[in-house]
C-alpha positions as CSV (number, residue, x, y, z in Angstrom):
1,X,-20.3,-9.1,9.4
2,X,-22.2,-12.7,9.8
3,X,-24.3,-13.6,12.6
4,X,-21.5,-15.5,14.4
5,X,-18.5,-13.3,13.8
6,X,-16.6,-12.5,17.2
7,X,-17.0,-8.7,18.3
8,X,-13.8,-7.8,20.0
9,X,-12.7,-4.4,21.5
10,X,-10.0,-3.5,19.1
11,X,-9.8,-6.2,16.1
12,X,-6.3,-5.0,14.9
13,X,-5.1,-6.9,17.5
14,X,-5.5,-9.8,15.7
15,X,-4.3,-8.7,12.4
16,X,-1.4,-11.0,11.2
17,X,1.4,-11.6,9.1
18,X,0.9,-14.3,6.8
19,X,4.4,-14.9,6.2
20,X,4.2,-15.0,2.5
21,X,2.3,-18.2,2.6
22,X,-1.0,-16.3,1.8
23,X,-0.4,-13.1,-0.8
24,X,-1.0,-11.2,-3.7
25,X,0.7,-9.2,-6.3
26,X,-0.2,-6.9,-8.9
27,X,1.8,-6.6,-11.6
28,X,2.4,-3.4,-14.1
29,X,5.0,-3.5,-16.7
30,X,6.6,-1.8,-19.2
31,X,8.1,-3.8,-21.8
32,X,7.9,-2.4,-25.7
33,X,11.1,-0.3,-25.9
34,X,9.4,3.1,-26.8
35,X,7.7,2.5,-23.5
36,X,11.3,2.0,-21.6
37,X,12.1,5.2,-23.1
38,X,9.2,6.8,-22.0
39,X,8.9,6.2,-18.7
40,X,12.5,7.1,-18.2
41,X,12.4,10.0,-19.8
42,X,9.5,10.9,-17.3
43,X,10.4,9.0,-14.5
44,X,10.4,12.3,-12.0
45,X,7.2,13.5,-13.0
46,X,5.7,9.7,-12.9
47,X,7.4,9.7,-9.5
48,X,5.9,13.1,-8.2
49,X,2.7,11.9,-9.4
50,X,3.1,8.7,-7.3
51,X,3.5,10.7,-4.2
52,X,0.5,12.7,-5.1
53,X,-1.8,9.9,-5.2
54,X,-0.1,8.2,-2.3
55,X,-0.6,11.1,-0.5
56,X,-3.9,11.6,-0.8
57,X,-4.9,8.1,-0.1
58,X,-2.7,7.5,3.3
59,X,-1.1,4.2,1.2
60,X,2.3,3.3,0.8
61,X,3.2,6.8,1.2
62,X,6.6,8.4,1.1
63,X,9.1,8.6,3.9
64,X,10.5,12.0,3.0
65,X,8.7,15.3,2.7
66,X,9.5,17.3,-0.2
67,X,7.6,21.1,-0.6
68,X,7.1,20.5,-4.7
69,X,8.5,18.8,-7.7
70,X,11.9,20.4,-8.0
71,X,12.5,19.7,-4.5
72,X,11.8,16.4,-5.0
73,X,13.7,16.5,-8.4
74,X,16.9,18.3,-6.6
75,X,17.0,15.8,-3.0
76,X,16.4,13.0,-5.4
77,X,18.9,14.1,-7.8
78,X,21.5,14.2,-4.6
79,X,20.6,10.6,-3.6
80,X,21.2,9.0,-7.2
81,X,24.5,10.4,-7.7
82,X,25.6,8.7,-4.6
83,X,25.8,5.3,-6.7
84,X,26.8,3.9,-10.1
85,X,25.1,1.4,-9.6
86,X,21.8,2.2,-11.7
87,X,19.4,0.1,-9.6
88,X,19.7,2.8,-7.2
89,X,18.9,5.3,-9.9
90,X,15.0,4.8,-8.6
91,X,13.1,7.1,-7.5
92,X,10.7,4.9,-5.7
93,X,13.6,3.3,-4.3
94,X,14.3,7.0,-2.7
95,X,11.3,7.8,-1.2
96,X,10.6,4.5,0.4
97,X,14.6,4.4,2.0
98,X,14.7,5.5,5.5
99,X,17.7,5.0,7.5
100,X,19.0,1.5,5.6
101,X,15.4,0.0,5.9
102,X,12.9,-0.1,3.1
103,X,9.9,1.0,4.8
104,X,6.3,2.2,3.9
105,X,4.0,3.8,5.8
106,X,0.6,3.6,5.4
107,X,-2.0,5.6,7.5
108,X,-4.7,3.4,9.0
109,X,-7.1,3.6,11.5
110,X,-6.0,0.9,14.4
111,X,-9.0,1.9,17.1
112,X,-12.4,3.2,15.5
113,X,-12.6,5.9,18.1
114,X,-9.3,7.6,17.3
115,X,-7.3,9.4,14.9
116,X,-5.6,7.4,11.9
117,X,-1.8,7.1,12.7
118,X,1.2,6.8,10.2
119,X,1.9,2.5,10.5
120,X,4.6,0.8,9.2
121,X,4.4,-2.6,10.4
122,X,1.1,-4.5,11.2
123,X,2.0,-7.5,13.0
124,X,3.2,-6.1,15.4
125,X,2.0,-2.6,15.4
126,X,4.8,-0.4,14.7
127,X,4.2,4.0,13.8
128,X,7.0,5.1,12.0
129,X,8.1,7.6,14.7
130,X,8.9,3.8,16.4
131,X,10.6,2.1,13.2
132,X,13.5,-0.3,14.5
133,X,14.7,-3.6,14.3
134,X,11.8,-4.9,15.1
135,X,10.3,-3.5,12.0
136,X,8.8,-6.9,9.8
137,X,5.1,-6.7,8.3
138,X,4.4,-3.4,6.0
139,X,0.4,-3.3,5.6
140,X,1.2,-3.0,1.5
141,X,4.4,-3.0,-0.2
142,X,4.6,-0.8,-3.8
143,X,7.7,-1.7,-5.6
144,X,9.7,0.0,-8.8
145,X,12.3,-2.1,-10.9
146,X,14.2,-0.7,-13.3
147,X,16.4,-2.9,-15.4
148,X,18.0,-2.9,-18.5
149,X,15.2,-5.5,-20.2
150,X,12.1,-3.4,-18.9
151,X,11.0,-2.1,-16.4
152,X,8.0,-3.7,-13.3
153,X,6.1,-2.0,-10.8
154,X,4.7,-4.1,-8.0
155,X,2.4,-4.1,-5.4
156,X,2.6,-7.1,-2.6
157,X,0.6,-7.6,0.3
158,X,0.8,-10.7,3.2
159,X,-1.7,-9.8,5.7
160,X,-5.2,-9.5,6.3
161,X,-6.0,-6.0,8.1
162,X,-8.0,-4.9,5.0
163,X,-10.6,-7.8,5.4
164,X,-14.1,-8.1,7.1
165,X,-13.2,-11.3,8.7
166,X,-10.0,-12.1,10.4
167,X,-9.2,-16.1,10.4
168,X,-5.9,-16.5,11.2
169,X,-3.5,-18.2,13.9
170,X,-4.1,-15.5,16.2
171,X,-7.5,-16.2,16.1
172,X,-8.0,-19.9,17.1
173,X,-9.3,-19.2,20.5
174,X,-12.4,-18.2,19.0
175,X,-14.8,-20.7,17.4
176,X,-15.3,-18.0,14.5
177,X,-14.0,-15.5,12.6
178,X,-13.1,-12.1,14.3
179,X,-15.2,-9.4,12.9
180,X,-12.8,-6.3,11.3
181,X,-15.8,-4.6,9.2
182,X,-15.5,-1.6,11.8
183,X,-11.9,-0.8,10.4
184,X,-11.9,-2.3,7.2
185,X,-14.6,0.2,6.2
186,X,-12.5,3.0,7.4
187,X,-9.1,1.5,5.6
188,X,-10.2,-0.6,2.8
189,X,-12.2,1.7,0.2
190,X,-9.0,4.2,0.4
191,X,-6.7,1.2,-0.4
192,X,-9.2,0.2,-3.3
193,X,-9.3,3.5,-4.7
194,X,-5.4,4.0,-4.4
195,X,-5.0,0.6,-6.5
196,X,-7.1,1.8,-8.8
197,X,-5.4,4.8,-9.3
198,X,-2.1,3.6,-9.2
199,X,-3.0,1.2,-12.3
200,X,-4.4,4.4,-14.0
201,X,-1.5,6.1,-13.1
202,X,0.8,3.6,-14.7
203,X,-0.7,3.1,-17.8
204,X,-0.7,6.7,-18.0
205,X,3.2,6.6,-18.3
206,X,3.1,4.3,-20.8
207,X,2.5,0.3,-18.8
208,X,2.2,-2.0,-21.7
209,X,0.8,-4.9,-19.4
210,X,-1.3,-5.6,-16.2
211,X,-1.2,-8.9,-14.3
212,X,-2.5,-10.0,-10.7
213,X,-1.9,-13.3,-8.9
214,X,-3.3,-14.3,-5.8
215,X,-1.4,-17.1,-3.4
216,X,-4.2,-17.9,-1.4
217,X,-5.1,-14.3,0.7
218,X,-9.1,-14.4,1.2
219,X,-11.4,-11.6,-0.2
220,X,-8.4,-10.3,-2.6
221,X,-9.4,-9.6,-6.5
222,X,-7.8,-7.8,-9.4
223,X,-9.7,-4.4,-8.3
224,X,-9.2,-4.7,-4.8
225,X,-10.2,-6.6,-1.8
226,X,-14.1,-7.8,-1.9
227,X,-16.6,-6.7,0.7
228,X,-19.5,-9.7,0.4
229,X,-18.6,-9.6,-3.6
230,X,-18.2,-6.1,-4.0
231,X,-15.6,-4.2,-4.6
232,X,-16.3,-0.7,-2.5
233,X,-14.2,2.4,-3.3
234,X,-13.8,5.4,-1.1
235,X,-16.0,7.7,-3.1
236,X,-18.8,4.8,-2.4
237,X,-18.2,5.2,1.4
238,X,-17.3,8.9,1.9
239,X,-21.0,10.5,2.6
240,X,-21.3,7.9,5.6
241,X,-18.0,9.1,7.3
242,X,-18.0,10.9,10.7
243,X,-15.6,14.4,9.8
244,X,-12.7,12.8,11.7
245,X,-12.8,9.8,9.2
246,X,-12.4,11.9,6.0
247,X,-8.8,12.1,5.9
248,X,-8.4,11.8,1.8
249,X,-6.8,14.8,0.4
């Protein structure tokens, strides 16, 4: 925080939806055909693996619960033959379906004196026991495209709930920035560590190629979002937690 930041009583109250006029992407792809062939032939495994880490990390999590891999492999299984289509063949595209909507939840702190909830949309706040029509902002999107000509996973974020300082429209009653740093540093090393892990995790399967653009969102690099430069991940944070912040599995 800087000397004139704005304390306010709950700060994700001002969190915002940028819209897609401020974003980033990150960008893993699999292109050399032995690398196609791999991934596919380990697509359910690489999948399982996803909701592991995703798991264990509160991040773009999965909307199902599934008690190991073969009943992940089985439900899944039961979904994909539902369609010819091969698009839907996608096992990401499974676990992040819930009721028509593409959704997922992430779990975040909202108030630093409570419990971390399961949050689907940011702006507004929506939990995912209250998913509806109203349903716009996720806090990250992580995306799997299969196609014919290769094969992409994305990740895609529009908002700024994992930043120190909040400067957005929501904000201009104040004459500076809103200061976040008290849930950032309860949210933001988990996300970091999760994109971290989720790059390993792809180039474990057999990623050929790794590219991140940034359209403008503040505080956002390659590695993760920057904390005065830094990049902090949550095994640089843990020891400081209260036992009720700790949720990492």
């Amino acid at each position: 925080m800087k000397k004139n930041d704005i304390k306010v009583n709950n700060s994700s109250d001002y969190w915002c939806d940028f819209e897609a006029e401020h974003s980033v992407y990150g960008f893993l792809r699999w292109e050399k055909q032995e690398s196609i062939d791999f991934f596919l032939k380990s697509k359910i495994s690489f999948a399982w693996d996803y909701i592991r880490l995703s798991n264990r990390f509160g991040i773009a999590t999965s909307t199902k619960h599934f008690e190991n891999i073969s009943d992940f492999e089985s439900k899944f299984l039961i979904y994909k033959n539902m369609f010819d289509d091969i698009r839907y063949h996608n096992p990401l595209l499974f676990i992040h379906t819930y009721n028509d909507s593409w959704v997922f939840p992430s779990i975040l702190f909202i108030n630093n004196e409570q419990q971390p909830e399961q949050i689907v949309s940011i702006d507004p706040i929506l939990r995912f026991e209250e998913l509806n029509s109203r349903y716009t902002c996720a806090p990250i999107k992580v995306v799997l495209d299969i196609g014919t000509k290769g094969i992409q996973l994305y990740y895609y974020l529009d908002n700024d709930i994992f930043n120190l300082r909040l400067e957005n429209k929501k904000c201009y009653e104040f004459e500076y920035p809103i200061d976040n740093s008290d849930l950032a540093y309860l949210n933001t090393p988990r996300l970091n560590s999760f994109l971290r892990d989720l790059k390993k995790l792809c180039f474990e399967y057999g990623a050929d190629d790794f590219k991140f653009e940034n359209l403008g969102l503040e505080d956002f690099s390659e590695n993760g979002v920057l904390f005065n430069g830094e990049v902090l991940y949550y095994e640089n944070i843990v020891e400081i937690l209260e036992p009720h912040q700790k949720i990492v599995k």
